[in-house]
C-alpha positions as CSV (number, residue, x, y, z in Angstrom):
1,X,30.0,-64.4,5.2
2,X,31.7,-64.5,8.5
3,X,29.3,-63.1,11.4
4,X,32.0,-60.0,12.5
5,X,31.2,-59.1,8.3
6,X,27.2,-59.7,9.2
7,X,27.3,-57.5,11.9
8,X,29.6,-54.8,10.3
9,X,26.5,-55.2,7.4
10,X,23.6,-54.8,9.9
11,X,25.1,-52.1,12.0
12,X,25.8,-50.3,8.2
13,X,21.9,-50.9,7.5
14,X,20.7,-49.9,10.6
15,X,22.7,-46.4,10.7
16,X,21.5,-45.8,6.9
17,X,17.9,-45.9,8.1
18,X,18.5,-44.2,11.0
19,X,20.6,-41.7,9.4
20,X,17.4,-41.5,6.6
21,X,15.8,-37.7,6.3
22,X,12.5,-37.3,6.9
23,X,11.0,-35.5,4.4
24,X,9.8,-32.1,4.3
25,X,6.5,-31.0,4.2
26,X,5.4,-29.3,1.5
27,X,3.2,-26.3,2.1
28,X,0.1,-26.5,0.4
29,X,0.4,-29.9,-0.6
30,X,1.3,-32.1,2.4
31,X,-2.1,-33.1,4.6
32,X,-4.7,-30.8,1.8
33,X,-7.5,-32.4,0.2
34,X,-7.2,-32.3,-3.5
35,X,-8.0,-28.6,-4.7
36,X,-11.7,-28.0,-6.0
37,X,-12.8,-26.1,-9.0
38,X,-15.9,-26.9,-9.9
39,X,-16.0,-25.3,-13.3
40,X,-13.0,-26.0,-14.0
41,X,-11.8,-23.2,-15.1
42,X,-9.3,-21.7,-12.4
43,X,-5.4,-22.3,-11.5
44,X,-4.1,-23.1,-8.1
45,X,0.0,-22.0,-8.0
46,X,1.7,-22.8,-5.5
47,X,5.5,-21.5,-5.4
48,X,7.2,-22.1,-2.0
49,X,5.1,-20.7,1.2
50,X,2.6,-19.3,-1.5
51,X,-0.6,-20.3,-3.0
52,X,-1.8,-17.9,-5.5
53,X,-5.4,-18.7,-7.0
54,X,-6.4,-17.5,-10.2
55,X,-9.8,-17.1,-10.8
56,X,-11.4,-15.5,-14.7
57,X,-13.6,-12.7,-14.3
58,X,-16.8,-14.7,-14.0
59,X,-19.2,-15.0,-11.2
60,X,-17.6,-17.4,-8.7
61,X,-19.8,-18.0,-5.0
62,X,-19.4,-19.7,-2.0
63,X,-23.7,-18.8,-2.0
64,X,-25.7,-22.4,-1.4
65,X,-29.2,-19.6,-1.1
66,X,-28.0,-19.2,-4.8
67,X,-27.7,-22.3,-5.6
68,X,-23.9,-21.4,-6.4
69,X,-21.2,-23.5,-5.3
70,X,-18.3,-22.7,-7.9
71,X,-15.7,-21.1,-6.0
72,X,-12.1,-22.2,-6.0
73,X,-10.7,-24.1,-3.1
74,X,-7.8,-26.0,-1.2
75,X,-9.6,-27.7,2.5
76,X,-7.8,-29.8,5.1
77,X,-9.4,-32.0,7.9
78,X,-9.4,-30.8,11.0
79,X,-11.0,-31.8,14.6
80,X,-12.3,-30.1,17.6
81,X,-10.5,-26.9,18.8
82,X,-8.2,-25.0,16.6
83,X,-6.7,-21.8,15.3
84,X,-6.2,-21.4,11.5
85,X,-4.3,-18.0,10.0
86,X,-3.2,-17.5,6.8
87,X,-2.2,-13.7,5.0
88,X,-3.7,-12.7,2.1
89,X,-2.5,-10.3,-0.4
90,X,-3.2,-9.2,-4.5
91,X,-5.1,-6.5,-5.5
92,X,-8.7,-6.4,-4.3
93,X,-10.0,-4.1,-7.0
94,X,-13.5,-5.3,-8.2
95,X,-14.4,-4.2,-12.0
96,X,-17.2,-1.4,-11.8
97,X,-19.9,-3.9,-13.6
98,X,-20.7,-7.4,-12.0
99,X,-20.8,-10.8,-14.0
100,X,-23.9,-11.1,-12.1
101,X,-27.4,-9.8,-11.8
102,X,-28.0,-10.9,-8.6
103,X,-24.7,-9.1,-6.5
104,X,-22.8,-6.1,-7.0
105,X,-19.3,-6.0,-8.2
106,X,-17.4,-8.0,-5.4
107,X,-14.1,-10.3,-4.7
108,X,-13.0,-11.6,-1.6
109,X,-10.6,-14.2,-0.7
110,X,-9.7,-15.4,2.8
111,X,-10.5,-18.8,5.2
112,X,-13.4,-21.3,4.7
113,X,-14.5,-23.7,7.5
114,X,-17.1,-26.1,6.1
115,X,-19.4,-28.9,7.9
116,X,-20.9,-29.5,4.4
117,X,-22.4,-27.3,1.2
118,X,-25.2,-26.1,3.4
119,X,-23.2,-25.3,6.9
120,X,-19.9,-22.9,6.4
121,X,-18.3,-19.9,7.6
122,X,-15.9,-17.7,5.2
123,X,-13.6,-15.2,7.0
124,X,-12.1,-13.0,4.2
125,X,-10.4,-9.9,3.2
126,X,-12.8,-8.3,0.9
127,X,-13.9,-5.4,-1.8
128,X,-17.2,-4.4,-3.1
129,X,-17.7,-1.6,-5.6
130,X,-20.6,0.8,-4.3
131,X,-21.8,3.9,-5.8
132,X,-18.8,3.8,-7.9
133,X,-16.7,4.2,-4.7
134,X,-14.4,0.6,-3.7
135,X,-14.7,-0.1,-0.2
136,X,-12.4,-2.7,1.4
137,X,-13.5,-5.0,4.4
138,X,-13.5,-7.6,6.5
139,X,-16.3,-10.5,5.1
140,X,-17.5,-12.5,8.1
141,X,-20.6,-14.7,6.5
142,X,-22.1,-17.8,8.1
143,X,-25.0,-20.0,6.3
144,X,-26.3,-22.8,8.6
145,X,-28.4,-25.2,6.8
146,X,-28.9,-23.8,4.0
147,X,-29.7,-20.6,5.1
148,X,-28.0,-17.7,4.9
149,X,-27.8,-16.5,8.8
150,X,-25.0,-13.8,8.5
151,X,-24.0,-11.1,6.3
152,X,-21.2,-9.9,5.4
153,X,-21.6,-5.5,5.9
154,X,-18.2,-3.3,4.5
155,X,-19.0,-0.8,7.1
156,X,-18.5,-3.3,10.2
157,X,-14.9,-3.3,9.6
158,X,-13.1,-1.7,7.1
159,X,-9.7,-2.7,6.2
160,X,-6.6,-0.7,4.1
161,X,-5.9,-1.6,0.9
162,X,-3.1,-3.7,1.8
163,X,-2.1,-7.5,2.7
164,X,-4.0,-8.7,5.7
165,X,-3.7,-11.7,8.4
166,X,-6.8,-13.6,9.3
167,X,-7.2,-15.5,12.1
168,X,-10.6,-17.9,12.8
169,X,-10.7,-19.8,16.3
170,X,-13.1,-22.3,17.3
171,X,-13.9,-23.3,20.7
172,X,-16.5,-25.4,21.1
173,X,-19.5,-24.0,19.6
174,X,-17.9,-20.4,19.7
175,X,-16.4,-19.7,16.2
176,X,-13.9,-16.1,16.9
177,X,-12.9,-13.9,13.9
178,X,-10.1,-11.4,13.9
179,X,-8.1,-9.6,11.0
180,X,-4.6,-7.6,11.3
181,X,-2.4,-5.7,9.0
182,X,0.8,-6.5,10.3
183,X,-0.1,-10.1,12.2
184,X,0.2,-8.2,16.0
185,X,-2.5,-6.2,16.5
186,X,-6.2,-7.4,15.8
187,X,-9.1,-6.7,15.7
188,X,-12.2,-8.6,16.6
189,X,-15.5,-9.4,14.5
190,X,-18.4,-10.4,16.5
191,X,-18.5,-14.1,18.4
192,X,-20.4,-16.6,16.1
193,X,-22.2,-19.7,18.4
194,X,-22.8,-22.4,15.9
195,X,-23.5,-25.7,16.6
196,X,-21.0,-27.6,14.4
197,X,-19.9,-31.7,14.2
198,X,-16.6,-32.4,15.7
199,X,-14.7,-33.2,12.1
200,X,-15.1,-30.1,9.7
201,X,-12.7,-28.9,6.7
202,X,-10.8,-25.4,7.2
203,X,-8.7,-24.4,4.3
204,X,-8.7,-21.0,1.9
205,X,-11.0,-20.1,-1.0
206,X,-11.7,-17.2,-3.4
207,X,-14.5,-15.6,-5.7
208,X,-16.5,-12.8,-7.0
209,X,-18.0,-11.3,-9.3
210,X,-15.6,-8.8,-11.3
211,X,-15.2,-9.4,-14.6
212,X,-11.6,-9.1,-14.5
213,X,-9.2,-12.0,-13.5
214,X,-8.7,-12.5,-9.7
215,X,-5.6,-13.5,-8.1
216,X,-5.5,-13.2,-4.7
217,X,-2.4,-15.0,-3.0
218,X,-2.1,-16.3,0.6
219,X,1.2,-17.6,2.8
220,X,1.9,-18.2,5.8
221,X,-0.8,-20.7,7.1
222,X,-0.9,-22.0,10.3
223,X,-3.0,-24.6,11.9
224,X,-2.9,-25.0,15.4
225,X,-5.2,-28.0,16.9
226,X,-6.1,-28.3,20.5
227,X,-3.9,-31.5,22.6
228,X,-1.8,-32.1,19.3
């Protein structure tokens, strides 16, 4: 081959991987963990921006004071500072009898931020059934080493029955909660000062105790690190 055809050829090459497309992420799939169910016994569906979780009426807990570590869920790594927010919508409507002796009829479905199974924080649009009445709320819960240091209270901050954004910041041992209807106006839950490692897992998770199916659905996640 003459070298005028070899450089025609290389030039050809070179544009082609140039010209290459990167390709797209893929919500919910590109940069997760592989999804956990440890009972194996929920679906993760994912259909474009959406990742709908489906979850049989059974008692499903993020609760390590329980001993109970089934819930369903999808974690990513991240590292120092951050912002996560993700919407959640499905109907929060909790059956009237609990699969479990040990907590009311409840389902709640929302952002996890793990160090391990003993030190977590779940921020999540919730519903308990109480005196026969459904109350809808914002569940901020915290257990640190094993212990379970926060509760989560339906009359700290009630939510509508409708699709809501979350949003959980960390700033150096400052963990910031806030929920919002419509993604522009929030509100606040109180400050959390934990002392966590520098490497956790944020990501989304659901459970309860209703004995009907569960399938809460969440878009629009963003993750916003500190310096990246």
């Amino acid at each position: 081959m003459s070298r005028s055809l070899c450089a025609v050829a290389y030039f050809l090459t070179a544009c082609a991987v140039v010209a290459a497309p990167v390709p797209a992420d893929r919500p919910w799939i590109t940069g997760w963990d592989k999804s956990v169910d440890p009972d194996k016994d929920c679906k993760f569906i994912r259909d474009k921006d959406a990742l709908t979780i489906e979850a049989p009426g059974k008692d499903h807990d993020l609760a390590i004071e329980r001993g109970l570590m089934n819930s369903p869920r999808l974690l990513r790594d991240v590292e120092g500072d951050f912002t996560a927010q993700v919407r959640v919508a499905g109907a929060f409507q909790p059956s009237n009898e609990s699969t479990s002796s040990e907590r009311i009829p409840f389902v709640g479905a929302g952002l996890l931020l793990m160090a391990d199974e003993k030190t977590y924080v779940r921020l999540e649009r919730a519903a308990l059934v109480k005196g026969g009445e459904t109350k809808t709320y914002a569940n901020w819960e915290l257990r640190q080493d094993g212990k379970w240091v926060l509760i989560g209270a339906e009359s700290v901050l009630p939510l509508e029955d409708k699709a809501t954004y979350l949003r959980l910041t960390r700033k150096g041992d400052n963990l910031l909660a806030s929920v919002s209807h419509d993604g522009k106006e929030w509100k606040e839950l109180n400050t959390l000062e934990v002392k966590l490692p520098a490497k956790l897992k944020i990501g989304v998770a659901a459970g309860g105790t209703s004995m009907d199916v569960f399938t809460p659905s969440f878009d629009q996640f963003k993750l916003t690190q500190e310096g990246r």
